[in-house]
N, C-alpha and C positions, 0 to 999 in steps of 0.2 A: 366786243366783249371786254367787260372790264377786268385790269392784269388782276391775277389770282393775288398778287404781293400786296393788293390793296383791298378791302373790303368794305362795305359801311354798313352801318347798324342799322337795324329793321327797325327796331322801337330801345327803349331805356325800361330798363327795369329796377328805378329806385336809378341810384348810380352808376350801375351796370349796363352797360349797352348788348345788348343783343344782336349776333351778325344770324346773318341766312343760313349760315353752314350751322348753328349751334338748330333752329327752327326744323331745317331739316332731320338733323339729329335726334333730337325728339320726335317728330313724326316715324321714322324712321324704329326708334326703339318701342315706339307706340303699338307699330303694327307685328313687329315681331312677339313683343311680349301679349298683344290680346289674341295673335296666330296664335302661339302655345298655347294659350290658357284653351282655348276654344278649343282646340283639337285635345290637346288631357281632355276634357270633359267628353269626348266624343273617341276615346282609346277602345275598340273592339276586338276581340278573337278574327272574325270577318275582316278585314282592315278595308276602310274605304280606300281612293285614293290618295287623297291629301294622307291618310292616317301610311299609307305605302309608302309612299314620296320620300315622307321623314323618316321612314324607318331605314329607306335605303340613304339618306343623307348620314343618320348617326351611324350607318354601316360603314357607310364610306371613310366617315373620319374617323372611325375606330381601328378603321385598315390600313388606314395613313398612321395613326400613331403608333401601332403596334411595329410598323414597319419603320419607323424611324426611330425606337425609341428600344424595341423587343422587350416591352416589356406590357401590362393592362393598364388599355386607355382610361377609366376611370378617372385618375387623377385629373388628367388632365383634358379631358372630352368638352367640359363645360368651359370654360376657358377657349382653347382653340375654337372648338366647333362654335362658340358665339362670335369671337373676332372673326371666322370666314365669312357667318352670315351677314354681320353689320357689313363689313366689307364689300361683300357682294353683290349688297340692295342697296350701298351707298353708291358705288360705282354705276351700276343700273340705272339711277336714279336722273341720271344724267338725259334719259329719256324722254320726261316727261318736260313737255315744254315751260320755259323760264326757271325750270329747275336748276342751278348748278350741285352737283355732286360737292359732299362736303370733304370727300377726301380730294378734290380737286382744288383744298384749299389751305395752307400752308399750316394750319393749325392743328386740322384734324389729322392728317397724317406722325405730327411731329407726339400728339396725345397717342396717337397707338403704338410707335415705337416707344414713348413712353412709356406704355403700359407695359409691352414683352420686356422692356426692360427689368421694371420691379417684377414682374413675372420671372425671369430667370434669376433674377435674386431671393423671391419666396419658395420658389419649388427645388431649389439648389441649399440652402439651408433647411428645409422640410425635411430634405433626405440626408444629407449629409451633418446638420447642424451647423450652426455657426463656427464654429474652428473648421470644421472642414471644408467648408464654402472658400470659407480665408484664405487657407489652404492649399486649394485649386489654386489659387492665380501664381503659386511657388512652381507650380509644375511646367516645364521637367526638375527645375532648378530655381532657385532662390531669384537668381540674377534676373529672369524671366517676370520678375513681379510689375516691372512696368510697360511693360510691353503687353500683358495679359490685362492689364488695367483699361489699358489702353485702346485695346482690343475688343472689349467687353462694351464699350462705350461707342468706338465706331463701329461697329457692325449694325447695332442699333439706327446709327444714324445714317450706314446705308440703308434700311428697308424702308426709312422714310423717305429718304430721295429717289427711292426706286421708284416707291407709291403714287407719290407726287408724281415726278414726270413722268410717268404714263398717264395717269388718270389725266391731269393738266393739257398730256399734248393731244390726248382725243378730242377733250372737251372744244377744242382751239379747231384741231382740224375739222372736225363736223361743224361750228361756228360760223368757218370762213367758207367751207365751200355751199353747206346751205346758204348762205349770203350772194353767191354768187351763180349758185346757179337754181334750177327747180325743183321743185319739192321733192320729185321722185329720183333724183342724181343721190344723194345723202344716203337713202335705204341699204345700199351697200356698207358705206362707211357705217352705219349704225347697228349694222351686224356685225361688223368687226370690232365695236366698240364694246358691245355687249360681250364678245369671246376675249376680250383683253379683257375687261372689267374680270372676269369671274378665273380667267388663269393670273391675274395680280392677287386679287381675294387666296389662290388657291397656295402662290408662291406665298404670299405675305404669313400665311398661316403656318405652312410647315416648314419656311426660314423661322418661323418663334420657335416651331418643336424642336429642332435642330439646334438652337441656340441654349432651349432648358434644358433638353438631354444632353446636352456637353458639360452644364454646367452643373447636373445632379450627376453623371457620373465621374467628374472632376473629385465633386465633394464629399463623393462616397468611394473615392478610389482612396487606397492605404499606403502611408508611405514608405518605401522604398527601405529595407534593413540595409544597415550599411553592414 
């Protein structure tokens, strides 16, 4: 298997090289976004199953928000609950043979802590406004201002290294030992690749919540009369 640090381009688009992990990507947002459309069109009183499934998925992560956050998921439902599912069918993804999973590649990980990034900075000004977003990083204390900066920046850049080497070290281990041994030895390993994929999706998501609700009620916390 070729090192994750390295990739090559599928094809050129104009000047643009396109790697495997962006292909996937797209595939990958293809089936999510024509899964939804297809199922809205098919929303019942009766609920098939597919139409069940999802109801207990937006259940779930309305449960998880309400519970990390005490306050209504709505804000932020579409948000997380999209970063678990890309997450979840990225990491899966790793099933299908000659597939590499794109979070198993230094890019696409380093784009979603990206994103919770500017995510804790839109939904932390949304509530608080820009002064009190500011603000936040004074707390408890002024002196505190770069150390919270600071803070704010690496945490980010643990969930990507977190993302990374997990996803990376299954893709590696299922790699070497189907290489080395029989078809049927792996089956195990790919079950547990499958239960890491989807508890990384599940951490990855509500480390974002837990990162925006610190920083919405940072920004909407009042300061201190002296």
């Amino acid at each position: 298997m070729d090192s994750p640090l390295q990739s090559e381009a599928l094809f050129m688009a104009g000047p643009v090289p396109i790697m495997p992990a962006v292909v996937v990507t797209w595939a990958i947002m293809a089936v999510l976004v024509l899964g939804a459309i297809l199922l809205k069109r098919r929303l019942a009183l009766a609920p098939s199953k597919a139409q069940a499934a999802a109801e207990l998925l937006v259940g779930t992560v309305d449960g998880q928000i309400r519970a990390v956050t005490g306050a209504a998921p709505e804000p932020y439902r579409a948000f997380v609950g999209t970063l678990f599912l890309y997450i979840l069918v990225a990491n899966w993804s790793s099933l299908i043979p000659g597939v590499t999973p794109p979070t198993a590649t230094m890019e696409t990980p380093a784009a979603l802590a990206a994103m919770v990034f500017l995510s804790i900075i839109f939904f932390g000004i949304r509530k608080g406004g820009l002064r009190g977003f500011l603000r936040g990083f004074a707390l408890p204390n002024p002196v505190m201002i770069p150390l919270n900066i600071l803070e704010s920046v690496t945490r980010s850049f643990s969930m990507f290294v977190r993302l990374f080497g997990n996803v990376v070290s299954g893709v590696f281990v299922i790699a070497i030992v189907g290489s080395l041994a029989a078809l049927v030895v792996p089956i195990p390993l790919m079950v547990l690749d499958l239960l890491t994929g989807a508890v990384q999706a599940y951490i990855f998501a509500i480390l974002s919540m837990v990162f925006i609700t610190s920083a919405v009620e940072k920004g909407a916390a009042k300061p201190e009369e002296s």
